[in-house]
C-alpha positions as CSV (number, residue, x, y, z in Angstrom):
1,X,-9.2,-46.8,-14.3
2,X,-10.2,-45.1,-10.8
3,X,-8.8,-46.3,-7.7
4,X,-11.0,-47.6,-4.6
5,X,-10.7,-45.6,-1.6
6,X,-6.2,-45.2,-2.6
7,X,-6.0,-48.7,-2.8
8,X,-5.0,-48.8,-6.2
9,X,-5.7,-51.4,-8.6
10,X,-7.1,-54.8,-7.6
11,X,-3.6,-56.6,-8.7
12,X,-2.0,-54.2,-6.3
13,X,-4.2,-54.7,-3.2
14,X,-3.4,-58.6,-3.6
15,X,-0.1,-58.5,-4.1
16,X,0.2,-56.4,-0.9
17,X,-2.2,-58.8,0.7
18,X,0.4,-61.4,-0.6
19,X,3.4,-60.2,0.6
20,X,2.1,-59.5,4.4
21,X,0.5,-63.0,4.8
22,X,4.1,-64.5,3.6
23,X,5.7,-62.3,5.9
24,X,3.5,-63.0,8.6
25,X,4.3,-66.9,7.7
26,X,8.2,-66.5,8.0
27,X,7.4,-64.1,11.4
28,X,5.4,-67.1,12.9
29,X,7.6,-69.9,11.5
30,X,10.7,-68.2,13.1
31,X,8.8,-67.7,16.8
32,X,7.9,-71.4,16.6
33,X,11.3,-71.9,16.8
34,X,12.5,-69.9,19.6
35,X,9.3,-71.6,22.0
36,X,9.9,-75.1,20.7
């Protein structure tokens, strides 16, 4: 199966996309905390 541009497989890409929009979750959640 060919790879897009590097990006690998489709399954890759999203679980990359997954992982930095939960980690952008927990960076956000623990900021709210410091200005609250």
């Amino acid at each position: 199966e060919p790879q897009f541009l590097g990006w690998g497989d489709e399954a890759s890409l999203s679980e990359g996309t997954a992982r930095l929009a939960s980690s952008a979750e927990q960076h956000l959640a623990v900021s709210a905390q410091f200005w609250v």
